[in-house]
C-alpha positions in Angstrom: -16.3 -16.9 6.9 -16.6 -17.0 10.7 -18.4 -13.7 12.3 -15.4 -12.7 14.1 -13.4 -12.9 11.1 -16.1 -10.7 9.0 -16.4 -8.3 11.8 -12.8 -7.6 11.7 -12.2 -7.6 7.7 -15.5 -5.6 7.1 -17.1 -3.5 9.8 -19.3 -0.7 8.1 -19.5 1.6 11.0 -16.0 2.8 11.2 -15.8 3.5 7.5 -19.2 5.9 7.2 -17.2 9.1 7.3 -14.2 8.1 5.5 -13.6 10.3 2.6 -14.1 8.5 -0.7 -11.2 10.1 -2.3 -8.0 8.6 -0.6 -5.1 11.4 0.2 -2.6 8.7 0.2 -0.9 7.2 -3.4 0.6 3.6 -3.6 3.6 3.9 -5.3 5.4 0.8 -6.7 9.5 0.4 -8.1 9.5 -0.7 -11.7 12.9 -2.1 -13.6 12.4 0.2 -16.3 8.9 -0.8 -17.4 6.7 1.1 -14.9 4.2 1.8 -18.4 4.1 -1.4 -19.6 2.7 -2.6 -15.8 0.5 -0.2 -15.0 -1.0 0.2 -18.7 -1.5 -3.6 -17.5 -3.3 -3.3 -14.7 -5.4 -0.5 -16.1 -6.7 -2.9 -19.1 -7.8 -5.5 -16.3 -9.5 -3.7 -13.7 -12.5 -1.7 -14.1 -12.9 1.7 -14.1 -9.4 2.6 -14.1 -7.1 4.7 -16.2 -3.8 6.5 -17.0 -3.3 9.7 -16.0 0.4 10.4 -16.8 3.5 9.4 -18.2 6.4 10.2 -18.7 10.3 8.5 -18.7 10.8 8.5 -14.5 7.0 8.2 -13.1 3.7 6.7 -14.7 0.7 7.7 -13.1 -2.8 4.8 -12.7 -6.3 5.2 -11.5 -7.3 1.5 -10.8 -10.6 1.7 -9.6 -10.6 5.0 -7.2 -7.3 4.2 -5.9 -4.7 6.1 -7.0 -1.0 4.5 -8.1 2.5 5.8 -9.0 5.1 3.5 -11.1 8.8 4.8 -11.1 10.9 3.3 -13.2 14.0 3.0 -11.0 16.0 0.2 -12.5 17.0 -3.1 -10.6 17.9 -1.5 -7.3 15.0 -2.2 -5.8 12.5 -5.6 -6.1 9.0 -5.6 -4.8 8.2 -8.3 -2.5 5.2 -10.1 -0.7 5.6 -7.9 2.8 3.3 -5.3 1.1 0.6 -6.8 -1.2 -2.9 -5.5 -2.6 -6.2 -7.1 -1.5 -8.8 -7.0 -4.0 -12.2 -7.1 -2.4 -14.2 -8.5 -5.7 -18.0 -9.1 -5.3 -18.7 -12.6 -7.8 -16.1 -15.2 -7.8 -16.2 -15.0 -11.6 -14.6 -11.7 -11.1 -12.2 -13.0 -8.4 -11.1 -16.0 -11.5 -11.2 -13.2 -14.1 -8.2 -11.0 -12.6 -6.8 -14.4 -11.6 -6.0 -15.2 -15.0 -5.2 -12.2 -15.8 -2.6 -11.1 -13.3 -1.0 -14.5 -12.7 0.4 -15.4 -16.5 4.4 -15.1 -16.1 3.9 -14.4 -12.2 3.8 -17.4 -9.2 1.2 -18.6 -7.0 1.7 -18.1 -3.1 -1.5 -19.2 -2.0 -3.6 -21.4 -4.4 -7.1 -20.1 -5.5 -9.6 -21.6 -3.6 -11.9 -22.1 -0.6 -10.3 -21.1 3.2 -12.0 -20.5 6.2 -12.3 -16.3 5.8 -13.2 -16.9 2.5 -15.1 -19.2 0.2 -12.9 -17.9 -2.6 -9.7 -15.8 -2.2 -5.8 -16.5 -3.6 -2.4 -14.8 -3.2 -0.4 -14.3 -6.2 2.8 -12.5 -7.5 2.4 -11.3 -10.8 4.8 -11.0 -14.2 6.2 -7.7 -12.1 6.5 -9.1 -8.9 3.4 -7.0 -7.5 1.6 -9.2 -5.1 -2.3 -9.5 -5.3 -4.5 -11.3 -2.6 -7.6 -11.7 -4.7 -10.8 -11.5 -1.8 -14.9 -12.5 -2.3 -16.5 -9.9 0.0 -18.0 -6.8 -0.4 -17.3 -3.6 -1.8 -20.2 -1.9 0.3 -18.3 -3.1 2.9 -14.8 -1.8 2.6 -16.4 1.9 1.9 -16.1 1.1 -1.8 -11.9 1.2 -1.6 -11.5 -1.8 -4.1 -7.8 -2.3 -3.9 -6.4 -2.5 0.2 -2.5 -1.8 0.7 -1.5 -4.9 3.1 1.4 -5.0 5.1 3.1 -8.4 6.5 5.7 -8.2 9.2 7.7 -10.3 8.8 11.7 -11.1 8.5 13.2 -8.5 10.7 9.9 -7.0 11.8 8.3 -10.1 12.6 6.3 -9.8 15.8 6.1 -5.6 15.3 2.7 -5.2 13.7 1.0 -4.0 17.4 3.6 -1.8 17.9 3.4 -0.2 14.7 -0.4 0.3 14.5 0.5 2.4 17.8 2.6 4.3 15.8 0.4 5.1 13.5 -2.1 5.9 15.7 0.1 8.3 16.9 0.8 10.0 13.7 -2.4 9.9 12.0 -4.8 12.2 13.6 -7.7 10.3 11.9 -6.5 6.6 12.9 -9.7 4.1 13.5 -9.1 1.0 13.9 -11.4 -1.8 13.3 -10.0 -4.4 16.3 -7.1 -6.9 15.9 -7.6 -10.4 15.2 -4.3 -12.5 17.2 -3.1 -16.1 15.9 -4.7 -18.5 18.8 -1.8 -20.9 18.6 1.1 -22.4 17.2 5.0 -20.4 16.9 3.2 -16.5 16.5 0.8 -17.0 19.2 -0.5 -13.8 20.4 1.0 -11.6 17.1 -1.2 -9.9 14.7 -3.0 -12.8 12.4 -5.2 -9.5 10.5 -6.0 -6.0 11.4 -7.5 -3.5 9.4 -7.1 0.5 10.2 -7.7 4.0 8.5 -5.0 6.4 8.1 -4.7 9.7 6.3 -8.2 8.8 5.0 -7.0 5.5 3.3 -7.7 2.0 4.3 -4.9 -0.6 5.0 -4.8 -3.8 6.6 -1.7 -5.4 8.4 -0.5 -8.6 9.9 2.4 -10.6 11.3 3.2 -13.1 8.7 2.0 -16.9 10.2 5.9 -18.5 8.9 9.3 -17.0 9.3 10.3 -14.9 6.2 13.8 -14.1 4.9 12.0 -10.4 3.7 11.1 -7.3 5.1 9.5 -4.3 4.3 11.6 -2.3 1.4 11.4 0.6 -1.4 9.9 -1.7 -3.4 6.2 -0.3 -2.2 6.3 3.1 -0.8 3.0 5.5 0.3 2.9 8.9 -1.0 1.5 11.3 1.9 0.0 14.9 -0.4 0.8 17.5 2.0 -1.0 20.9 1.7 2.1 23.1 2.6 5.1 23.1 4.5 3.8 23.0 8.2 2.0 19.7 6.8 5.2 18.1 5.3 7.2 19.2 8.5 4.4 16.9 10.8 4.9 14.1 8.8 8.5 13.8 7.9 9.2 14.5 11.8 7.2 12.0 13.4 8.0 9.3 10.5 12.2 10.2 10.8 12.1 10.6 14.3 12.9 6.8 14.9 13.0 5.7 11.4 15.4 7.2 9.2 15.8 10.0 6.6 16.6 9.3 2.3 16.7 11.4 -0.5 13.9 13.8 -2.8 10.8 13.4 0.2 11.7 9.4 1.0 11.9 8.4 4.0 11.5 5.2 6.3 10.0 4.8 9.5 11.1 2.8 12.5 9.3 -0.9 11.1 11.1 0.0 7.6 7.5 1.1 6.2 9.1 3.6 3.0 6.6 7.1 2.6 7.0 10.1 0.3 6.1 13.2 2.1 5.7 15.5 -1.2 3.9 18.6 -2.0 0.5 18.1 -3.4 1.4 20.0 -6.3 4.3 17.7 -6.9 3.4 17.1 -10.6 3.8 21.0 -11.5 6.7 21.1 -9.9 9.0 18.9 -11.0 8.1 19.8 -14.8 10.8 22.3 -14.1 14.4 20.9 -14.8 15.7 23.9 -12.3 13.0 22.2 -9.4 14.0 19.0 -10.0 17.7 20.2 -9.6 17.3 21.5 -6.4 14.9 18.7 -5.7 18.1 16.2 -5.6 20.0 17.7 -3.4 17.0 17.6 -0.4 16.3 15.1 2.2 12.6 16.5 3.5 11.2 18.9 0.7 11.5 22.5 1.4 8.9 24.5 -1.3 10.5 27.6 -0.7 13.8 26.7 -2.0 11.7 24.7 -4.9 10.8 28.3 -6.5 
């Protein structure tokens, strides 16, 4: 891996006061079998566990980071504009969870040696969740295992720099850790890789290097915890204000990026039939008319 390229993916000094528990939840769209894949995932990677299901959401730990399956029926299909990177430390571990997660899935990227990496592949599993399998270090990333990655691309191609603004501008902890740009060819000057925090979360984002007929859907959304309503009002504000409002706490925002700006006691409080009632008929979550 070039220097500039390690720098880039890995630099240790933005990442020494990040908090290791990450505020924000991945949430992924399921047809229906939102157990079944994350009961999956939890049997390959280490250290990780369910924490609760039941028939609409399925809750994982995979390794510290914290997921959410809903089993929302065919509406909705994942696709490779938001993938996981896995930084794994042996490349016995990176051809472990390759056999694992690939069986019934597709290869996008074989597994072998490129120039960031002497062993890394991009895969789509049996679910469609896509899995960009990295050799680096964990020490590195501030122990986050699993990376949300997003690819602009389709519609958004070209938009990454723009929307890293954006997020500056939301996120009052934004850091980012320098932007690496494609030196030639048709997306000269876009985003080639970029990694940032937000919310006390690490991403990493890019312009994809070939057109795409995707974009950015429901498929993948990230779940911002918000401490009370002043919180949820910040968020759901500056994400709507160009982007554009849904239903129950979804929302988009102006690259297409999906968020859920919920309670953090969201689990209590849709264990009432009543909440979840009144839940369905709102656009940004208002806990006072919850109660």
């Amino acid at each position: 891996m070039s220097t500039l390229f390690r720098n880039l993916f890995y630099n240790k000094s933005v990442f020494t006061q990040m908090d290791n528990n990450s505020s924000i939840t991945l949430s992924l769209w399921f047809d229906n079998n939102a157990e079944e894949a994350l009961k999956h995932y939890a049997s390959i990677f280490p250290d990780s566990y369910m924490s609760n299901v039941n028939p609409v959401v399925a809750s994982v730990n995979l390794s510290g980071v914290n997921f959410i399956g809903i089993n929302g029926g065919p509406i909705f299909q994942i696709n490779p504009s938001i993938s996981m990177m896995v930084i794994c430390e042996s490349e016995e571990e990176i051809d472990t969870l390759w056999h694992q997660l690939l069986p019934g899935g597709a290869v996008l990227m074989a597994l072998g040696s490129y120039p960031w990496s002497h062993r890394y592949g991009w895969l789509q599993d049996k679910y469609n969740v896509n899995w960009q399998l990295y050799l680096g270090k964990l020490s590195d990333v501030h122990n986050q295992k699993i990376v949300p990655t997003m690819m602009f691309c389709g519609s958004q191609q070209g938009q990454c720099k723009k929307a890293l603004a954006f997020y500056q501008s939301v996120f009052a902890d934004y850091r980012s850790d320098g932007i690496l740009k494609y030196p030639n060819g048709e997306m000269t000057g876009q985003i080639q890789h970029t990694q940032f925090v937000a919310h006390h979360s690490l991403f990493m984002a890019m312009d994809s290097g070939v057109p795409q007929d995707f974009t950015f859907n429901e498929g993948v959304s990230f779940v911002i915890h918000c401490k009370d309503q002043e919180e949820i009002d910040y968020y759901w504000n500056k994400l709507t204000e160009q982007g554009k409002e849904s239903m129950c706490g979804w929302c988009k925002d102006p690259f297409g990026v999906s968020w859920q700006v919920v309670p953090d006691n969201i689990d209590k409080l849709i264990s009432s039939p009543s909440v979840n009632q009144a839940l369905m008929k709102m656009k940004k979550i208002i806990i006072a008319d919850l109660n």
